[in-house]
N, C-alpha and C positions, 0 to 999 in steps of 0.2 A: 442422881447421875452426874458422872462431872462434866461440866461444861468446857469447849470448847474456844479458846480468845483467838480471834485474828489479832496478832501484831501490828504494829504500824510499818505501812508501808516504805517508810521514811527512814534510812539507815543514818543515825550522827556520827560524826566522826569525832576525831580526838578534838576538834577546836571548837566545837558544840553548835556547828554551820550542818543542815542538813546537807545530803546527798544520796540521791538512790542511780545506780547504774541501770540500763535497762536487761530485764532478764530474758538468757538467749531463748531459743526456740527450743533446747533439751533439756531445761530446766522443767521440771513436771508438778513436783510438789515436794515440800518439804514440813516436818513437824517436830516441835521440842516437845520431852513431856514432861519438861519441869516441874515439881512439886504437883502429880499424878493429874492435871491438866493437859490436853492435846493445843500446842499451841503452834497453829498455822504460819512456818517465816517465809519470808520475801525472800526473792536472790539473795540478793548481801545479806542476810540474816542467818542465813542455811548457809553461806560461806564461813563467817563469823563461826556459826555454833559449831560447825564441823570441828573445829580448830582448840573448840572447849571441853570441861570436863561434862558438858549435860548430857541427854537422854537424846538425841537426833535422826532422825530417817530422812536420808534425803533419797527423791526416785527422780531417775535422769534418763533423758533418750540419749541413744548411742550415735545419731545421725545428727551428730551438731558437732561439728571443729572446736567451737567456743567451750563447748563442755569436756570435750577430751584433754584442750590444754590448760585447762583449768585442773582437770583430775592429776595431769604430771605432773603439778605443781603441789600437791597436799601433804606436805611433809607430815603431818600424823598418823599417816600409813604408810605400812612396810612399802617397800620400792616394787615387791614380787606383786601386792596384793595392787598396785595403781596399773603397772603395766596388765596384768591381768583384766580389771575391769575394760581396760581400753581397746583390748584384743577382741578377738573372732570367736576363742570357744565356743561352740556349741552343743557338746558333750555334758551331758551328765556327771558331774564330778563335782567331790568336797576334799578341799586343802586345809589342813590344821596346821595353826604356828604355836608359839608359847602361850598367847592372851588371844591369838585370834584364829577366826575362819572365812575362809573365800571358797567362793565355788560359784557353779552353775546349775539350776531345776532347767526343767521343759515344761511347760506348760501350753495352755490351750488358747489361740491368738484373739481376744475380743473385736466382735462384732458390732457395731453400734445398734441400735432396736431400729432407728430409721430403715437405717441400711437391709436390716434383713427384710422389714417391709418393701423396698421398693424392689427386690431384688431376687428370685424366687431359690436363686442358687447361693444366696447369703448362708445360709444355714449350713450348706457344704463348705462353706471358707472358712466358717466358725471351726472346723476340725483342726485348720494346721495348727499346729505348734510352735512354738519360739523359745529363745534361749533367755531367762532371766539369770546373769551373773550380780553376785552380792558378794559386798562384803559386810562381818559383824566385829565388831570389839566390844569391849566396855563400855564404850560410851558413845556410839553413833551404828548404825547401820545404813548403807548406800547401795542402794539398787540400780540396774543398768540395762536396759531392754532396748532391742533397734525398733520392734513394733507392738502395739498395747495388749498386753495380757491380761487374762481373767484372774490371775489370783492376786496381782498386785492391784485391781481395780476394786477387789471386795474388801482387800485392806484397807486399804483408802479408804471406803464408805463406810469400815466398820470405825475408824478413828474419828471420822466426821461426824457417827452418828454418836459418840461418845466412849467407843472402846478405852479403857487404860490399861499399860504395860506395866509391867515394874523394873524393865530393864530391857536393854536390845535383846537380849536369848530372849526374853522371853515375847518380844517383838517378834523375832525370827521365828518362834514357834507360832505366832501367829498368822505370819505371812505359809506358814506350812499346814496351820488349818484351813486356808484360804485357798490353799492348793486341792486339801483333800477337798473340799466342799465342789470345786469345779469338775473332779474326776470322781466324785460320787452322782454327780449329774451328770455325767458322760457315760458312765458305765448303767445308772439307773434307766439311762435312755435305750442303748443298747438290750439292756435286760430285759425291757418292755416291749422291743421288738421281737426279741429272740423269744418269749411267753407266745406271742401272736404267731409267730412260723412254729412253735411245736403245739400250739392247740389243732394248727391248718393240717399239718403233718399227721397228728393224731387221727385225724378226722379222714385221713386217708386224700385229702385233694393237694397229695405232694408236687403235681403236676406246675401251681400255681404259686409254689411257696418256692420252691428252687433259687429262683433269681433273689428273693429277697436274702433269704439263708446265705447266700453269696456274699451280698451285702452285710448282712453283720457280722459274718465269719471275716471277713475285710475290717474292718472296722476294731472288732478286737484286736486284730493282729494290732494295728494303726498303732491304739492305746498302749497294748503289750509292750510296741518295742520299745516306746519313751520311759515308760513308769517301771521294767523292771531295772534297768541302769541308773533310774533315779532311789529307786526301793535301796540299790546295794551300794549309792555315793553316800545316803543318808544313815544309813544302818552304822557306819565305824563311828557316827556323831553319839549313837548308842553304848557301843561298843567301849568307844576310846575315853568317850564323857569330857566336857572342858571342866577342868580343876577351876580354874576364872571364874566361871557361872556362878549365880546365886542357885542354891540347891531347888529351890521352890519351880526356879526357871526355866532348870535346865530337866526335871521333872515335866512340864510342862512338854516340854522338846520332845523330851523320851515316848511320851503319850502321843503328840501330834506325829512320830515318825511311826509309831507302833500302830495307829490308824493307819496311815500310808498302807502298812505292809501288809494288814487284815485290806483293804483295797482287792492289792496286789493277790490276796488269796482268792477273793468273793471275783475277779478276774480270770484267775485263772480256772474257775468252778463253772462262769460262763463258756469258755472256750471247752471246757470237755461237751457240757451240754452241748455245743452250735458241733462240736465233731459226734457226736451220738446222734443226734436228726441228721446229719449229712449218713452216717452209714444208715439210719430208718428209711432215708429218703434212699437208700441205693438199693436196700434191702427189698423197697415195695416197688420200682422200678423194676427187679430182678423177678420179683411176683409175678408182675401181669406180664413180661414176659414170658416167661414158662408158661402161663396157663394163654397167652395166646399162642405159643409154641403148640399146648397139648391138642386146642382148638384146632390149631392146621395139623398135625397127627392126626385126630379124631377124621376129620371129613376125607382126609387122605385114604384112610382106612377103610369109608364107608364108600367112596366114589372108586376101589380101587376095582374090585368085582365085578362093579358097571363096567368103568370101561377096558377090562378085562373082553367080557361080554361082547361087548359095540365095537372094540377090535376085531374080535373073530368072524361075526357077522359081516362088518365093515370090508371082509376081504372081496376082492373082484378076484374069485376066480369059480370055476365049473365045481358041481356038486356039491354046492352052500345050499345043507336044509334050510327048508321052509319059504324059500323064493317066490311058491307058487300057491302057499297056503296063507287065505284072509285072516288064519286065527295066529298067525308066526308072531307078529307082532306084538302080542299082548302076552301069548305066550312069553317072548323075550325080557317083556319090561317084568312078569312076573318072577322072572329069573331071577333080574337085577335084586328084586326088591327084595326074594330071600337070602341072596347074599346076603344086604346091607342090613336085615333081619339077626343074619347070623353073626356078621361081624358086632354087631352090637351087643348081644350075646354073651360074647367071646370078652367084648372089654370089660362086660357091667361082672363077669364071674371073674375076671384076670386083676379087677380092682384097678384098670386104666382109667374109668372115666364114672 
């Protein structure tokens, strides 16, 4: 495995006097991978190498002045590709030049593990999104995010724990496997919910699974609207292919964007499901009303000949048989009770009940 060297923190200058500036607070992390080593620089070092022909990533936060004027100042980048990084996009979108590409991903906003321990609604924050704007050439990649995302965080750990590139595309296709890996936990989490609301559903106790079904039918959307914008900035990287790339690289690319898009399929395969238990669930809802519909028909039917009956009797006026006979009464209920004999009868042959 190749090893990882931290640099010396000590930047020399041309008179051979050290000196190191202090690095701002958007400074996040930098790494050269010179001769297929991850090699960890300082500020000033990641300033320097930007400027060189080596192998460079640098990742910056956007919520630092000192790093913004530091970015208008990098004359080895197109002028389009610096104001870009310093701007607001937040859109989904890929720009291709002659040797380069800039754009913007979205991504899922990391959580610290503290934090979602102390915090029981942590895990619900972990949903938002954020804009990761990059730029790639030959020889450096720079990343620019206002608040800490998951996919440049796995990057990070995978160069740390010894990952090697062989070129920025093939960096950038790494930072886009790093992508898929966060939104295959997202959607695998989803999917495991959405298993648990159609075994419930199955099982006929729709009554209890409703509000959840809510929930993740919510939740897709969420995913949906970020990843298919992102699916079709990425796809003309496909499409249009950088001539620049080393071919191995940009293969590499081709497969991490072609993952994305089998994502984006296995996605949109959930969202039919979470809409087929919403019509199950409306389906069985429509059930038991009809058959408590038929229920109140049924007794409507059987109670109608009684009080048919308990009407006519019930009237006050002269020459109502049986006022004066002890058997009237029983007589009457034995009325009722052939009716409701006969109407019974009448539904079990008419196939109502």
């Amino acid at each position: 495995m190749d090893t990882i060297r931290n640099s010396d923190a000590t930047a020399r200058t041309s008179t051979g006097t050290s000196r190191s500036d202090p690095a701002p607070p958007g400074f996040i992390s930098a790494f050269d991978f010179a001769g297929g080593d991850a090699i960890r620089l300082s500020w000033d070092e990641a300033r320097r190498a930007i400027a060189g022909d080596g192998i460079t990533w640098l990742h910056l936060s956007a919520n630092d002045d000192t790093v913004e004027s530091w970015l208008e100042g990098v004359t080895s980048m197109p002028d389009v590709a610096r104001e870009f990084l310093n701007g607001e996009d937040k859109r989904p979108r890929v720009h291709m030049g002659a040797n380069f590409i800039y754009g913007v991903v979205a991504d899922l906003e990391l959580v610290a593990a503290a934090q979602q321990a102390a915090s029981p609604g942590a895990r619900e924050a972990n949903r938002a999104t954020g804009a990761l704007r990059f730029y790639v050439d030959r020889h450096r990649m720079i990343t620019v995010r206002a608040r800490p995302l998951q996919s440049t965080d796995r990057l990070r750990h995978a160069v740390l724990e010894g990952a090697t590139f062989r070129d920025t595309v093939d960096l950038f296709a790494g930072l886009i496997r790093a992508l898929n890996e966060t939104f295959v936990d997202r959607i695998d989490e989803i999917g495991d919910r959405l298993d648990d609301v159609e075994e419930g559903v199955l099982e006929n106790s729709h009554a209890n699974w409703r509000t959840q079904l809510g929930d993740v039918r919510r939740r897709l959307v969420e995913v949906k609207r970020f990843i298919d914008p992102e699916r079709n900035a990425l796809t003309q990287l496909v499409t249009r292919r950088l001539e620049w790339a080393e071919p191995r690289s940009m293969e590499a690319l081709v497969q991490a964007i072609q993952v994305l898009n089998g994502l984006g399929g296995g996605l949109e395969g959930l969202y039919e499901r979470a809409k087929l238990l919403q019509d199950e669930i409306a389906a069985q809802l429509s059930e038991d009303i009809n058959r408590k519909l038929l229920w109140l028909a049924i007794m409507s039917a059987l109670l109608l000949p009684a009080t048919l009956v308990t009407g006519i009797f019930g009237m006050n006026v002269a020459g109502l048989p049986g006022t004066h006979d002890p058997h009237s009464f029983w007589i009457v209920v034995g009325v009722m009770a052939g009716c409701a004999a006969i109407t019974i009868l009448l539904l079990r042959k008419l196939r109502l009940w």
